[in-house]
N, C-alpha and C positions, 0 to 999 in steps of 0.2 A: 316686333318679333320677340318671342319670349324666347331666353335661352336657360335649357334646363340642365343642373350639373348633376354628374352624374358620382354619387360615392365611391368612390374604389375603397376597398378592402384595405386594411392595413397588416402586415405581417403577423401582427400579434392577436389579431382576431382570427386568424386562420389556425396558427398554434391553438391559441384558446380552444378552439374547435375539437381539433383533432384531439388535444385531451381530452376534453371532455366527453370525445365518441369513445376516444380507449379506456375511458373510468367507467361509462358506462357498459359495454364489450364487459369488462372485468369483475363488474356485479353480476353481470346476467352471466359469465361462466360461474360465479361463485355459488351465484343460488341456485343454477341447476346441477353442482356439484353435493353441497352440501346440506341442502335446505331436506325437509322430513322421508320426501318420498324421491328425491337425487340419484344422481345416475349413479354415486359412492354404494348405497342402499337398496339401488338394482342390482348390484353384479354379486353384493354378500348375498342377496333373497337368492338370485341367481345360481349361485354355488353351493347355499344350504338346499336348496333344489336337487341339484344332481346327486348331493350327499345321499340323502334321503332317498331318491330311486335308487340306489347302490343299495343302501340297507334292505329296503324293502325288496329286492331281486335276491338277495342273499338269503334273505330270513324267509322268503318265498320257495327257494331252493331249497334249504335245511327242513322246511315244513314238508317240501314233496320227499327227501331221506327220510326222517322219519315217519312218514305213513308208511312207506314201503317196507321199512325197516318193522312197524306195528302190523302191517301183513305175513309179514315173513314168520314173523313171532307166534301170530294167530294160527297159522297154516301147514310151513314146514318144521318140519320134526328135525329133519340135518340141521336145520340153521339154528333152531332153540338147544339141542344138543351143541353144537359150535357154541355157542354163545355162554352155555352150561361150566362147558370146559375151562375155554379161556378167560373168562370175567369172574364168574365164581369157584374155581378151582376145582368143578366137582368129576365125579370118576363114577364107572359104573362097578357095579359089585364085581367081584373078582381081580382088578386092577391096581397096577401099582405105581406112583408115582414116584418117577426119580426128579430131585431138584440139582439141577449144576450149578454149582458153586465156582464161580471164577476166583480166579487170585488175581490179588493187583500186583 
C-alpha cells in the first residue's frame, strides 16, 4: 500500500498570494486609470463634449437672432427707424434733440 502525502499550504504562500493578487488588482486599476485612452481621459473627452454642445446651442441661438434681426432690417421700416435713432443718434428733419446730463 503506497501512502501518498499530501502538501499543505504554508501561511506564507497564502500571504504571498494574496499580494501578489492585490499588486496585480493595482496595475490593472492603474492602467485602466491612466494609460492613453483611460477612464481619466474618458470623462475630460466626456466634459469637453458637453462644453461644446453648450457652445454650439448658443451660437445656434445667436445665429437664429440675427437672421431675424437681418429681416427685420430688410423689411420693417419702424424697426430700421428704432435702430436709426437709438444706435446712430439720427433724427428726422424738423427735430430736436435734448441730451440729459446727470450730475454726480
Amino acid at each position: 500500500m503506497m501512502v501518498y502525502r499530501t502538501k499543505k499550504a504554508s501561511p506564507l504562500d497564502a500571504r504571498a498570494r494574496i499580494k501578489i493578487i492585490l499588486i496585480v488588482i493595482l496595475l490593472c486599476i492603474a492602467f485602466l486609470l491612466l494609460n492613453q485612452n483611460g477612464l481619466i481621459r474618458l470623462f475630460q473627452a466626456e466634459h469637453e463634449h458637453r462644453t461644446l454642445i453648450e457652445k454650439k446651442e448658443s451660437l445656434e441661438q445667436r445665429s437664429k437672432e440675427l437672421q431675424e434681426e437681418k429681416e427685420k432690417l430688410q423689411t420693417d421700416t419702424k424697426h430700421i427707424e428704432k435702430v436709426a435713432r437709438e444706435q446712430y443718434n439720427m433724427v428726422q428733419p424738423g427735430e430736436k434733440v435734448f441730451k440729459v446730463i446727470e450730475e454726480e
